[in-house]
Structures are given as structure tokens and as C-alpha cells.
DOTIPA-222316 format. One line per 10 residues: number of its first residue (from 1); their letters; for each residue x, y, z of N, C-alpha, C, O. Coordinates in steps of 0.2 Angstrom, whole numbers, plus 5000, padded with zeros to 4 digits. Layout:
// residues N
NUM> a> X,Y,Z,X,Y,Z,X,Y,Z,X,Y,Z ~ ...
END
This chain:
// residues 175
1> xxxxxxxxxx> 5081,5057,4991,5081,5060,4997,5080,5055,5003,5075,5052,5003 ~ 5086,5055,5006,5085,5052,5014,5078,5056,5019,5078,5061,5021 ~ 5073,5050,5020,5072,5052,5026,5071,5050,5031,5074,5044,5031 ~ 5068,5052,5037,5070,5047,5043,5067,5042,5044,5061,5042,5045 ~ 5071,5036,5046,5065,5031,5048,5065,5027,5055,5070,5025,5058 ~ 5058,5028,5057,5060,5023,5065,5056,5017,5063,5053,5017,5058 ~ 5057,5011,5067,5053,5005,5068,5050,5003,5073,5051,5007,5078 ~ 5048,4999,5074,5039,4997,5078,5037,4989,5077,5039,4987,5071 ~ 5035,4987,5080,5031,4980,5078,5027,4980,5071,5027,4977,5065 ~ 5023,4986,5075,5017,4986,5069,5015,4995,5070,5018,4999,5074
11> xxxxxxxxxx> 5010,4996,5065,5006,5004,5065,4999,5002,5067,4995,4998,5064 ~ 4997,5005,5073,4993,5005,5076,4986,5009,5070,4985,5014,5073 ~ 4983,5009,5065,4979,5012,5061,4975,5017,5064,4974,5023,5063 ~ 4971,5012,5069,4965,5016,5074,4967,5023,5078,4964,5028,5078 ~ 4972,5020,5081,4975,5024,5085,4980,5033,5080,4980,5038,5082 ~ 4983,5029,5074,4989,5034,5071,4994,5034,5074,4997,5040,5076 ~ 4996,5027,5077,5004,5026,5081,5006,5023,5080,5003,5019,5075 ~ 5012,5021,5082,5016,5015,5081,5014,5010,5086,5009,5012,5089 ~ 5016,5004,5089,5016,5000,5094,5022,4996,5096,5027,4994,5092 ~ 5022,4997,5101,5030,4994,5099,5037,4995,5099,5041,4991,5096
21> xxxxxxxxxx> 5038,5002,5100,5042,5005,5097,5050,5000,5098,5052,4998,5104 ~ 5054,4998,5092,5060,4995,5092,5067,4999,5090,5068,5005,5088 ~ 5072,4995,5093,5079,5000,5089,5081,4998,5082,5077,4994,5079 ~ 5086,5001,5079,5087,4999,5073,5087,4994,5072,5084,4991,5068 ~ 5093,4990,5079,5096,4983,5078,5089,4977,5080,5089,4971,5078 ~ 5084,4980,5083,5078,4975,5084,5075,4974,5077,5075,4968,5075 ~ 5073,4978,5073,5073,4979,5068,5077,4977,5060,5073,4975,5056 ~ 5083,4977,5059,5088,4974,5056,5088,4964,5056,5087,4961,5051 ~ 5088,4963,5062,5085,4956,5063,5081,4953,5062,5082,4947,5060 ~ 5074,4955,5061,5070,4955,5058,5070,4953,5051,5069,4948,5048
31> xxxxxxxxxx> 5073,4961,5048,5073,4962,5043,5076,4954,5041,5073,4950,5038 ~ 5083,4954,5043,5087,4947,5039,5083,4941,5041,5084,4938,5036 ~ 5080,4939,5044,5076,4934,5047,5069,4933,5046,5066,4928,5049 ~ 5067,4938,5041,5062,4939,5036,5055,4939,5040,5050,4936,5038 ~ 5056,4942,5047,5050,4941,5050,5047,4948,5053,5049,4953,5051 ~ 5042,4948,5056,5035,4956,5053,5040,4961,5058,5042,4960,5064 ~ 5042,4966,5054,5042,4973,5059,5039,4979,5054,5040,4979,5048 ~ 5038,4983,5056,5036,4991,5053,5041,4996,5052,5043,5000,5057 ~ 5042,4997,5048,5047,5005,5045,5043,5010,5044,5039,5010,5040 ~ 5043,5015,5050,5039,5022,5048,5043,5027,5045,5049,5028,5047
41> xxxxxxxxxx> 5041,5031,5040,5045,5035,5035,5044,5041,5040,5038,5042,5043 ~ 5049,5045,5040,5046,5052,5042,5045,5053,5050,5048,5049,5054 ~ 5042,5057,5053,5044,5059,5061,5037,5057,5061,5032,5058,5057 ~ 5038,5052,5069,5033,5045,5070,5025,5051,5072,5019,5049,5071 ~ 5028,5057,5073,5020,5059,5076,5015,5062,5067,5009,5062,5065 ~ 5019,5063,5065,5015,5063,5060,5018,5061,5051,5017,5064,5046 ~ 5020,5055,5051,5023,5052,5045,5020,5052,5040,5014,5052,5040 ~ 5026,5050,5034,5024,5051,5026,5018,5043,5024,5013,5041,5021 ~ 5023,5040,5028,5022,5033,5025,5025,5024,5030,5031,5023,5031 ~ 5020,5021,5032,5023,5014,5037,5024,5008,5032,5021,5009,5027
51> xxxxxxxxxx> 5028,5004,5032,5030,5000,5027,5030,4993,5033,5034,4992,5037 ~ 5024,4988,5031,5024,4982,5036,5028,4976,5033,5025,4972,5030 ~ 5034,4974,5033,5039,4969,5030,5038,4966,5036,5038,4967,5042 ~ 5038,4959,5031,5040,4952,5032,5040,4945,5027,5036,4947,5022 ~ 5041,4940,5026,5043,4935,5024,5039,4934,5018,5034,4931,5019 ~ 5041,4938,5012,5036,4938,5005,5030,4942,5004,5026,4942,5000 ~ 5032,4947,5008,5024,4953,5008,5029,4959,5010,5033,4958,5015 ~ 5028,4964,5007,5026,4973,5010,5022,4975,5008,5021,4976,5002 ~ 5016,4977,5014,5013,4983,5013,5016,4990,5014,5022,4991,5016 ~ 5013,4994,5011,5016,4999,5012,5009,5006,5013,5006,5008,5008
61> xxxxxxxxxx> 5008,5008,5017,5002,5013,5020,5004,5019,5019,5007,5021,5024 ~ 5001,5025,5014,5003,5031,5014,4996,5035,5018,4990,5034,5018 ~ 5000,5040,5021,4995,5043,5025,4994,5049,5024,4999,5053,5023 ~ 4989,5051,5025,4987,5059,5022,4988,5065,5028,4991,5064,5033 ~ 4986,5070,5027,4988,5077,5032,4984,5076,5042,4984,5080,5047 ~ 4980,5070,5039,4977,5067,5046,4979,5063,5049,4980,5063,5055 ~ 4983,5058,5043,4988,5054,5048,4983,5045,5048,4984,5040,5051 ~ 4977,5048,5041,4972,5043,5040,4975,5038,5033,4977,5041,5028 ~ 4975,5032,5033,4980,5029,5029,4975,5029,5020,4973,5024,5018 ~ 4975,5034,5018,4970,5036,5010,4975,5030,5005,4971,5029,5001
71> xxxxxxxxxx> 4981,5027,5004,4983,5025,5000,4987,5016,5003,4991,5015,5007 ~ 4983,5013,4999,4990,5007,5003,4991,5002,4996,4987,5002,4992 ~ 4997,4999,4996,5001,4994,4991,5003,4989,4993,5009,4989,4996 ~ 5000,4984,4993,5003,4978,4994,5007,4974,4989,5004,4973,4983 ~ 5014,4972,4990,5019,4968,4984,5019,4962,4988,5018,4962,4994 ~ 5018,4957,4983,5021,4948,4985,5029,4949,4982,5031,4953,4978 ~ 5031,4945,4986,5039,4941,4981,5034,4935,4977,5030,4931,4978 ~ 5036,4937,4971,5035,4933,4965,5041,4927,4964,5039,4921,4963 ~ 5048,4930,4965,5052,4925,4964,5057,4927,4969,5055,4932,4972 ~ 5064,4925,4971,5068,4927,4975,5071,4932,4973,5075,4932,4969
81> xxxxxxxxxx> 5070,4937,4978,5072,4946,4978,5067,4951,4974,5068,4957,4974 ~ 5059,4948,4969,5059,4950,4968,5052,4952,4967,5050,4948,4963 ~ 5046,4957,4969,5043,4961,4971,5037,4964,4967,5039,4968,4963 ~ 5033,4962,4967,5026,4962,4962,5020,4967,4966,5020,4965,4971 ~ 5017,4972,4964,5012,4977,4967,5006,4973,4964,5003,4974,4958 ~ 5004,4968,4969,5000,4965,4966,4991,4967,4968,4986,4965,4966 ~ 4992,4973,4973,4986,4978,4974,4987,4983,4977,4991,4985,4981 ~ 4982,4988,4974,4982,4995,4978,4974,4998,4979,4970,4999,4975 ~ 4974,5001,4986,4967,5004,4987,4968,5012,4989,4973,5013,4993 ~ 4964,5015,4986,4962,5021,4988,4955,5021,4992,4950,5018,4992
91> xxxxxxxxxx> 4958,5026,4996,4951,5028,5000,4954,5036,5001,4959,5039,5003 ~ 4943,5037,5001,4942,5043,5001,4940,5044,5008,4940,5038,5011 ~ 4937,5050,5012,4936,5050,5018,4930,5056,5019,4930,5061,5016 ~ 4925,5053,5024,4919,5058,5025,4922,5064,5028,4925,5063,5033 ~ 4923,5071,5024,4927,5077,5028,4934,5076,5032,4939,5073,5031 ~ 4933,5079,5039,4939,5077,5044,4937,5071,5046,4940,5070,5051 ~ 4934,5067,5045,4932,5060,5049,4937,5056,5049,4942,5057,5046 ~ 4938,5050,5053,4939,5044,5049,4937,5039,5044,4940,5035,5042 ~ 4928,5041,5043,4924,5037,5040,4928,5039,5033,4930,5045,5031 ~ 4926,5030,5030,4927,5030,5024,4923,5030,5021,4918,5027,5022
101> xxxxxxxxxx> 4923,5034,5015,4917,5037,5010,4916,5031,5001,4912,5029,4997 ~ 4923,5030,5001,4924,5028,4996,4931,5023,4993,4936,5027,4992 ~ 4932,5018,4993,4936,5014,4992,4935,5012,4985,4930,5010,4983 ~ 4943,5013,4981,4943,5009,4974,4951,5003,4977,4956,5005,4981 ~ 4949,4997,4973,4954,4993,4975,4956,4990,4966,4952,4989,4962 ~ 4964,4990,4967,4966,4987,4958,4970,4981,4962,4974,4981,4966 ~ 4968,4974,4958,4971,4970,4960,4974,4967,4952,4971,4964,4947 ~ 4982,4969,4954,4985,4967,4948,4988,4961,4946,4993,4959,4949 ~ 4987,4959,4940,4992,4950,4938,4999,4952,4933,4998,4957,4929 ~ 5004,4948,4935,5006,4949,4932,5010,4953,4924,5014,4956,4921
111> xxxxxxxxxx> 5003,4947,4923,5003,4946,4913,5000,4952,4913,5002,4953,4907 ~ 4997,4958,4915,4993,4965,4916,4986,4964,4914,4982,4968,4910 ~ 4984,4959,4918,4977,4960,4922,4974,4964,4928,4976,4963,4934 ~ 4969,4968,4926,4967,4971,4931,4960,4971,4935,4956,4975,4932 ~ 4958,4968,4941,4952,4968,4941,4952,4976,4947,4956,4978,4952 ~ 4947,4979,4945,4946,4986,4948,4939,4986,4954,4933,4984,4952 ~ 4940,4987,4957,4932,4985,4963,4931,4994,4966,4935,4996,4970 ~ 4927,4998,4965,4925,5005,4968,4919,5002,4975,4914,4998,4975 ~ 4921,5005,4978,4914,5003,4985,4912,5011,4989,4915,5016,4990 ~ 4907,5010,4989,4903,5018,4990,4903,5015,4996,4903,5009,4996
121> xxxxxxxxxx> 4902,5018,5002,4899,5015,5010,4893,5019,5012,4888,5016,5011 ~ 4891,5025,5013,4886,5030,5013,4880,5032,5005,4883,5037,5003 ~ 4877,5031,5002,4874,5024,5004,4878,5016,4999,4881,5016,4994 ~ 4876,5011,5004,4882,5005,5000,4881,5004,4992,4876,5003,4989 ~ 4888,5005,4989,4886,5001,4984,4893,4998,4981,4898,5000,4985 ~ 4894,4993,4976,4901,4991,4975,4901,4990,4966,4899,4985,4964 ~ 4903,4992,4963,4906,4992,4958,4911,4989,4955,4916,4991,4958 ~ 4912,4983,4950,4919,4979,4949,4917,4980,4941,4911,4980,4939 ~ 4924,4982,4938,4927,4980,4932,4933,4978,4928,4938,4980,4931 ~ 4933,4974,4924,4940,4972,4923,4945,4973,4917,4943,4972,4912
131> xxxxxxxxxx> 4949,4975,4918,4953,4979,4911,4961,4975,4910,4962,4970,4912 ~ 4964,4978,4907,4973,4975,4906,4975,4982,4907,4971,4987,4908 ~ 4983,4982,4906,4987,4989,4909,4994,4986,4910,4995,4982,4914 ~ 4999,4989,4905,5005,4989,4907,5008,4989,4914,5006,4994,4918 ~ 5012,4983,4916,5014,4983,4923,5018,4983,4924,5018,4982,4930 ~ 5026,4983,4921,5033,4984,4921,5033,4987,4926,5036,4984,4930 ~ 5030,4995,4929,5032,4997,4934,5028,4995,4943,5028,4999,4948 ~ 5027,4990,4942,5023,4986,4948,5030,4982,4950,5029,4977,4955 ~ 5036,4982,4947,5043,4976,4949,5046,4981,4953,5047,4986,4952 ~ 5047,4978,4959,5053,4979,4964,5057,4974,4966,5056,4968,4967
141> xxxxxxxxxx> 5065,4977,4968,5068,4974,4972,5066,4974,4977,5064,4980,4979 ~ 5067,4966,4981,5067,4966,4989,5071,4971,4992,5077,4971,4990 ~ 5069,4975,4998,5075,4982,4998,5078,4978,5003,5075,4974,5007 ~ 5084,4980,5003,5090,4979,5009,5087,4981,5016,5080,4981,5016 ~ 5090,4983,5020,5087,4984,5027,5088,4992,5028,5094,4994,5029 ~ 5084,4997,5028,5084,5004,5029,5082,5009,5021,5081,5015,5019 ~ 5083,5001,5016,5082,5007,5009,5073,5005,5007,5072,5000,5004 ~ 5069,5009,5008,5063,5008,5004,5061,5016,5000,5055,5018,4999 ~ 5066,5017,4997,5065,5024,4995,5061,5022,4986,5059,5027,4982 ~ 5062,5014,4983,5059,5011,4978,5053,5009,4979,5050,5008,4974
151> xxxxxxxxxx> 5049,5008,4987,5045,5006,4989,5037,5011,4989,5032,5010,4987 ~ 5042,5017,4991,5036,5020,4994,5037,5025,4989,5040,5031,4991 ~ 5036,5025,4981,5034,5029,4977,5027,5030,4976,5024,5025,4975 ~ 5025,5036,4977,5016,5034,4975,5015,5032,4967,5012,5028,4964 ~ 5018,5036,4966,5018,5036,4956,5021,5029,4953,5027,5030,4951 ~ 5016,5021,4952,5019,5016,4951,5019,5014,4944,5022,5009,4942 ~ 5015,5019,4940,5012,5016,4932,5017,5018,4928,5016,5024,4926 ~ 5023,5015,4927,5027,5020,4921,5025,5023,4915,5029,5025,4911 ~ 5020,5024,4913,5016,5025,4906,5011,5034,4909,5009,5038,4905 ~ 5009,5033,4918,5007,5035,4919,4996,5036,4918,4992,5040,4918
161> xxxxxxxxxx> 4997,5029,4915,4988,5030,4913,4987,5023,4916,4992,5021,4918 ~ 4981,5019,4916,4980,5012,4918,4977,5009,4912,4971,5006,4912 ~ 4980,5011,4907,4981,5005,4901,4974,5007,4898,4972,5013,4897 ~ 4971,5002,4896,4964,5002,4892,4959,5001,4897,4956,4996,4898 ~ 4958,5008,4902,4952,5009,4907,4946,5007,4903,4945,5009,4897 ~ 4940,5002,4909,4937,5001,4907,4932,5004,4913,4933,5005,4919 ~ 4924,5005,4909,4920,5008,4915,4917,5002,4919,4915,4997,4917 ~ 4918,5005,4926,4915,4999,4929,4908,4998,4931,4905,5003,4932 ~ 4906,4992,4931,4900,4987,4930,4895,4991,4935,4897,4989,4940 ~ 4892,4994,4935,4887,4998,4938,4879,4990,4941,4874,4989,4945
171> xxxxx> 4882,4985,4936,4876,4980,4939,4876,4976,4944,4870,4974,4945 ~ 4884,4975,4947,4886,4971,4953,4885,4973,4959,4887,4969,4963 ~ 4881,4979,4960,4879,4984,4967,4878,4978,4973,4874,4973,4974 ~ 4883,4980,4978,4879,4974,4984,4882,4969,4985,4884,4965,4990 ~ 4885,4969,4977,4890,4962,4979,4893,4959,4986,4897,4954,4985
END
């Protein structure tokens, strides 16, 4: 499914805007020139998802019914053209707030090493454990300029489970 995308320097987080707003062709330049512009999915007042490209990195920032960014993935280029989800954070949110209640972050190696970090904020605490997990589906192609519809899937585990979960270390608090 096509959807629409405008572009921007950057996504304002604090705010839930764009900065910057660009045309396609400001945009496209970038793109081939491998330097930072933002892809917003969706209609800019209230979008699916911002994708920050440039030279060996997309982030990619999915935003909830607030417009508060609950989900982000970051890919390196591992080699040329080719695109490794080498982390992802969830965060939870106090009610309508913006305050963040709860972040888990997975940071993934290729070989399918998994280090997992949960952080409570109200009151602090931080949790880290480390497991392995199939990661075949963390490969992306570098996308061409307008195609991120391989980027912005939320669903990245092809197995759909995170392999040999382990519980996390409840004695690292504070870290």
C-alpha cells in the first residue's frame, strides 16, 4: 500500500512536527548524496511514522495515536546496500502524558546476539539481560528514494518470538 510521504530536515519530537519542511526534489538530493533528511509517512499533522536517512543510518520513529514516538529502529549499512536493525526501543507513556513510564531497548549483533535493557522512570530502575534470537529478518535493502514501505514494518522477527528469551537481571537496578 502507497502512502503519502512529505519530507523535512528533521522531526521535531517535542514539538510532533516537522522542521523544515522540503520538496520532493530537496529531498531526492539528499537522498542520492547520502546526507540527513526526514521522510514523514502519512499526513504531516498526524503521521504513521518519520524515517531520519542519511549516510549509513535510518532511524525510523513510529508514532502512536498522540503523535508520541512509542516505537523506534535504528539500521546501520553493514555492507553496501545493505541494512542491519541493529536496535529497537519501546516505550510506554504515563496515561495522556508525554512522560515516559517505561523503556525496553534490544540491541541486536548480527551473529543473533541480544542485549535487552527495560528502564522503569517513576520509580528508577533499569534491568539488563542477554539472550540470542534469529535475526534473518533485521536485513534490509538500502531503499531507493520514496520506497520505505520494507523499512517501516513494525513486525521485524520472522519467527515472530525473540528466540531463547531470557529473564532480565533484576540485580543491575541503577545502573
Amino acid at each position: 500500500m502507497k502512502r503519502h510521504v512529505s519530507y523535512c530536515k528533521s522531526w521535531f519530537r517535542a514539538k510532533k512536527r516537522p522542521t523544515e519542511v522540503w520538496s520532493e526534489e530537496q529531498a531526492r538530493e539528499a537522498h542520492l548524496s547520502k546526507q540527513l533528511y526526514t521522510a514523514v509517512i502519512g499526513v504531516v499533522e498526524k503521521p504513521f511514522c518519520f524515517l531520519e536517512i542519511n549516510d549509513k543510518f535510518v532511524g525510523v520513529g513510529f508514532l502512536d495515536e498522540r503523535s508520541r514516538e512509542s516505537l523506534y529502529y535504528a539500521f546501520k549499512e553493514i555492507e553496501p546496500g545493505t541494512l542491519f536493525l541493529s536496535m529497537a526501543t519501546y516505550r510506554e507513556f504515563e496515561g495522556d502524558t508525554d512522560s515516559v513510564s517505561l523503556g525496553t531497548t534490544y540491541v541486536f549483533g548480527p551473529e543473533g546476539t541480544v542485549k535487552m535493557q527495560r528502564q522503569h522512570f517513576n520509580p528508577h530502575s533499569k534491568e539488563v539481560a542477554y539472550s540470542s534470537t534469529d535475526v534473518s529478518g533485521n536485513y534490509s535493502v538500502w531503499p531507493e528514494f520514496g520506497e520505505y514501505d520494507e523499512l517501516i514494518r513494525v513486525e521485524r522477527n520472522t519467527s515472530g518470538t525473540m528466540g531463547n528469551r531470557t529473564k532480565f537481571d533484576t540485580s543491575v537496578r541503577g545502573e
